[in-house]
Each structure stands twice: as C-alpha cells, then as structure tokens.
C-alpha positions in Angstrom: -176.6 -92.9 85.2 -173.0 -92.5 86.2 -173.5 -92.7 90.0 -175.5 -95.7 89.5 -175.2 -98.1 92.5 -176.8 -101.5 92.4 -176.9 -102.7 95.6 -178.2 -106.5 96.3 -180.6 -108.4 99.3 -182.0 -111.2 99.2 -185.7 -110.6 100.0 -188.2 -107.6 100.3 -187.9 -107.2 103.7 -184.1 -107.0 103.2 -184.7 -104.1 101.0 -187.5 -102.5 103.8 -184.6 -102.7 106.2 -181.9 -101.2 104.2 -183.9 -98.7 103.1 -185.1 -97.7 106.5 -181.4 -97.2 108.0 -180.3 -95.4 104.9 -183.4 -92.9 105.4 -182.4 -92.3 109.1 -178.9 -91.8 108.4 -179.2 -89.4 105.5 -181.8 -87.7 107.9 -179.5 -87.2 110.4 -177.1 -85.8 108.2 -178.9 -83.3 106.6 -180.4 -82.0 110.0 -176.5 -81.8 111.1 -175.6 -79.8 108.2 -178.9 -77.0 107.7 -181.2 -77.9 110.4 -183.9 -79.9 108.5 -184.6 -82.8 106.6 -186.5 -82.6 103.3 -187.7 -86.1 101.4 -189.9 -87.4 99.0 -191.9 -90.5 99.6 -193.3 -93.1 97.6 -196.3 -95.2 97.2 -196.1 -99.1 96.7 -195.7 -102.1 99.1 -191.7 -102.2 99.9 -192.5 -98.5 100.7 -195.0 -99.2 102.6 -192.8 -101.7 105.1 -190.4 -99.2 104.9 -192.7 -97.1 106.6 -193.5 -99.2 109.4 -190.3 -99.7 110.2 -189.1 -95.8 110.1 -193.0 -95.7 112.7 -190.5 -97.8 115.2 -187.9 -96.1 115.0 -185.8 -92.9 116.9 -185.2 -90.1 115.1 -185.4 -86.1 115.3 -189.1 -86.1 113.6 -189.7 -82.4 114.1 -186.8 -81.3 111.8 -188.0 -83.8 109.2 -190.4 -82.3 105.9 -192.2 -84.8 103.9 -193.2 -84.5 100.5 -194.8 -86.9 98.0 -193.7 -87.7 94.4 -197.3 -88.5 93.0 -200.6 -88.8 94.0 -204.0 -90.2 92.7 -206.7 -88.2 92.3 -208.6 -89.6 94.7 -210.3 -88.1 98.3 -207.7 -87.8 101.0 -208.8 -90.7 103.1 -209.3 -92.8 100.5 -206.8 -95.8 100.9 -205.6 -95.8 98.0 -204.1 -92.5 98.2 -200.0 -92.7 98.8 -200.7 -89.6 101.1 -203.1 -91.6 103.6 -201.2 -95.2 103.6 -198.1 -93.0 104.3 -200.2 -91.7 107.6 -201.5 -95.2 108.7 -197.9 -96.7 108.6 -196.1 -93.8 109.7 -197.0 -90.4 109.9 -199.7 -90.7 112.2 -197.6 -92.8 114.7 -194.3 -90.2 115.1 -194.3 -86.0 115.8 -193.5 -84.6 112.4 -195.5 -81.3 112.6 -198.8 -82.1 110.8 -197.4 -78.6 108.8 -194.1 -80.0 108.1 -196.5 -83.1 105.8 -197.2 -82.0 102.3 -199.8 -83.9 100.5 -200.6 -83.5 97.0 -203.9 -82.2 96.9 -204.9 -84.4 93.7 -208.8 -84.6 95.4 -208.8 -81.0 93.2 -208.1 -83.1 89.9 -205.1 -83.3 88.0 -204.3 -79.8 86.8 -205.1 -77.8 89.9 -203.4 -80.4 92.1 -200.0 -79.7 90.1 -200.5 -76.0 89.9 -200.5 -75.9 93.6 -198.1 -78.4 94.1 -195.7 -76.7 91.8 -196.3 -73.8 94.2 -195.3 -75.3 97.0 -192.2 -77.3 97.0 -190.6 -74.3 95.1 -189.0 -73.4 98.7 -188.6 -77.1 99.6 -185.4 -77.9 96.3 -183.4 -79.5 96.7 -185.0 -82.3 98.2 -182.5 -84.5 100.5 -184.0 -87.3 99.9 -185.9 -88.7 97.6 -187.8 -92.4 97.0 -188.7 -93.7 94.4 -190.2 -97.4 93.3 -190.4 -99.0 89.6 -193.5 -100.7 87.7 -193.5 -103.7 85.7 -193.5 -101.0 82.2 -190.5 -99.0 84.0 -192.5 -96.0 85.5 -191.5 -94.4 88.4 -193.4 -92.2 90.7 -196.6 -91.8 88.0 -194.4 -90.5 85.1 -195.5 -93.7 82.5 -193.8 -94.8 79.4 -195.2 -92.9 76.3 -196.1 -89.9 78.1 -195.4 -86.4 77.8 -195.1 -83.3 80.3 -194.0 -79.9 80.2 -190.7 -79.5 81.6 -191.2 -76.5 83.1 -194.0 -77.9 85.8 -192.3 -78.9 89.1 -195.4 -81.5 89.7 -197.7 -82.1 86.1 -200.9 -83.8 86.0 -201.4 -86.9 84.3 -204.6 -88.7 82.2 -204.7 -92.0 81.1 -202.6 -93.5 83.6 -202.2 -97.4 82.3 -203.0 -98.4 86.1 -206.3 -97.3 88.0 -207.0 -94.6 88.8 -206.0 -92.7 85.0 -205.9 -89.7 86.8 -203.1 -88.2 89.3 -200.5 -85.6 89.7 -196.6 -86.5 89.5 -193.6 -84.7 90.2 -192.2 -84.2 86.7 -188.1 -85.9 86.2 -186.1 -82.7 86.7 -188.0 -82.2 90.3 -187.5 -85.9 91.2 -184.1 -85.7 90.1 -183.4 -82.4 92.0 -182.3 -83.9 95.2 -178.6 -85.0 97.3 -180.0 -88.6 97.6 -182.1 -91.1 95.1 -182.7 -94.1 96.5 -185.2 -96.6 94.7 -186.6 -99.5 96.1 -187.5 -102.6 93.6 -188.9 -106.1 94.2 -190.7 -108.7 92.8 -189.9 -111.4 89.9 -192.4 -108.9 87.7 -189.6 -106.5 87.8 -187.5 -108.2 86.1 -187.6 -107.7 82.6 -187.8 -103.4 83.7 -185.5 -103.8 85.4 -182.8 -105.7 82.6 -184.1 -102.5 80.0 -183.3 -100.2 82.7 -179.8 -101.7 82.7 -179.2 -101.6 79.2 -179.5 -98.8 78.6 -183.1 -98.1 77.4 -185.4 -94.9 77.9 -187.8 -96.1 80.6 -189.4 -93.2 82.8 -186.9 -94.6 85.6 -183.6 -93.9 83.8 -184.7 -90.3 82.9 -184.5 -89.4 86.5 -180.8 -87.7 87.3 -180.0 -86.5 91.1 -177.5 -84.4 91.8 -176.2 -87.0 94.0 -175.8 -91.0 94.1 -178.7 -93.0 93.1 -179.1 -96.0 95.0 -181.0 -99.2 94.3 -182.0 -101.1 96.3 -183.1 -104.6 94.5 -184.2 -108.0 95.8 -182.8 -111.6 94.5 -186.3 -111.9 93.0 -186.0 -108.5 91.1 -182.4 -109.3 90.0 -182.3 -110.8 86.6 -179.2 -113.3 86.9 -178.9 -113.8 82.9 -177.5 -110.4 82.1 -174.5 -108.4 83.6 -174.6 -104.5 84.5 
C-alpha cells in the first residue's frame, strides 16, 4: 500500500484512544463537507473500547450512518453478533437514528444476508470511514486466507470460516477498500508474526484491501514486531 501509515502506541488502550479522536475528527469533517457521515465498524476487542469511548463522547450523532464490515450468522441479540456488542457499547447509549444503523442481516444465513446487504449500501459508497481489525492468520473483516469470492458482490457470504461460527457475511475487498479513510486497529503479541507478513509484502486478506485514501494503523508495542524494519 502506498499510503501506508504505521503509526505507534504503547498499549491497547493507546490505540482505543487514538482511534476514537481520529473517528470523531474525520466525522466532523465529512459532515462539514456533504452533510453526513458514513463508516464501517468492526468487531473485536480494541473495537469494542473504541466504542465505549466514542458512547462518552460529543459529536453530531444524527448526521452519522453506520454500517458493518461482516457479520456472523447468528440471531440479532446474540452476543456474539458485531451488530449487538456495537449497540451495548455504543449505539444504544448516543441518538444515531435507529434508521441511520445498518446491520447485516446474517440471522437469514449467508447468501441472503449478502444479497440484501449488497442491496443496501449501494447508495451508502463511498464509505468515509472505514475500520478494520487483523487476526492472528492475517484476515480482516471475515475475508480469511485461502478463500475465494466473487468480485462483483459488494457483501459475499462465507462457509467454513477457520473461527466459530463457519458461517457469516463480509463485505468483499473492493467495498472495504471503497472508502476516504482506512483505519485498522491491531494489538496483541499474537499479531505479530501477521503482522511482519503484512509488512513484507505478503498476500494476506489485510494487504488486499486498497482505500481511495490513507490507510492508517494503528498498532500497539505488543503488536509491533521489533526484529524487522518497514
């Protein structure tokens, strides 16, 4: 990625706080320029303290439109489900419109829950924002080494996920990459050795996502692997 930035902190909560001021900021910035602010959330733990923080925080909710970049196919108030753990830390505590919140509805299974989803966020590209996190193997959002998807599916399903549950709907690469802003949030020493292939050059699932914009990432001292250079 040519508009790769690396950007260091020194713990998770670092990153959480980072992230959270970066989120507001681009928010306000796309509100100033067409009225509204469209993003992409993730699922995951730094996420998820993300979230809380953004629950304390001021900002102009009812111009903000959220979207999701995967989903398991799980019921809705399952708490597994990025959709609902998103709405405990966050959504349920600040006045987005409940119509302005897009869920994938992966509860339909994999293939109708990315037919419809494709349907929708049509209207919503390009995103402003959108977040992503990193697995041990290198996926991001549920697009997993190994796989394959039609490119021409804005959100695909997916079987055989390597992590429970196998089945779940993802927003395919081009759609993830079609937005002003990627920022992606990594921590954990079990991100290391992802995250050294990642820099090297290697075809992970992560490094096949290319905004229009600057990619940010975000990355803790215990993600960092000190023994090889960028």
């Amino acid at each position: 990625m040519s508009k790769l930035a690396w950007v260091h902190f020194n713990s998770a909560e670092e990153v959480a706080q980072a992230a959270c001021q970066r989120i507001l900021k681009i928010a306000r910035e796309a509100i100033a320029a067409h009225g509204r602010f469209r993003v992409v959330l993730a699922g995951g733990t730094t996420p998820e303290q993300t979230y809380r923080l953004l629950a304390g925080a001021q900002a102009d909710w009812p111009h903000w439109h959220i979207h999701f970049g995967d989903e398991r196919c799980l019921p809705p108030t399952n708490p597994e489900r990025n959709s609902r753990m998103a709405e405990l830390a966050w959504l349920g505590r600040v006045d987005i419109p409940p119509s302005q919140i897009h869920p994938i509805p992966a509860e339909l299974g994999p293939e109708q829950g990315a037919a419809d989803y494709s349907q929708l966020i049509g209207s919503a590209l390009p995103f402003d924002l959108v977040l992503l996190g990193m697995g041990e193997d290198g996926h991001t959002a549920s697009l997993f080494p190994g796989h394959r998807h039609p490119a021409n599916s804005a959100a695909v399903a997916v079987h055989n996920a390597p992590k429970p549950p196998p089945e779940r709907v993802s927003l395919n690469a081009a759609t993830l990459g079609n937005c002003r802003h990627l920022l992606c949030l990594i921590t954990g020493a079990s991100k290391q050795q992802a995250v050294a292939a990642w820099r090297q050059g290697k075809p992970l699932p992560i490094s096949q996502i290319q905004p229009m914009g600057r990619t940010e990432v975000l990355i803790d001292s215990a993600a960092w692997n000190h023994h090889s250079k960028p």
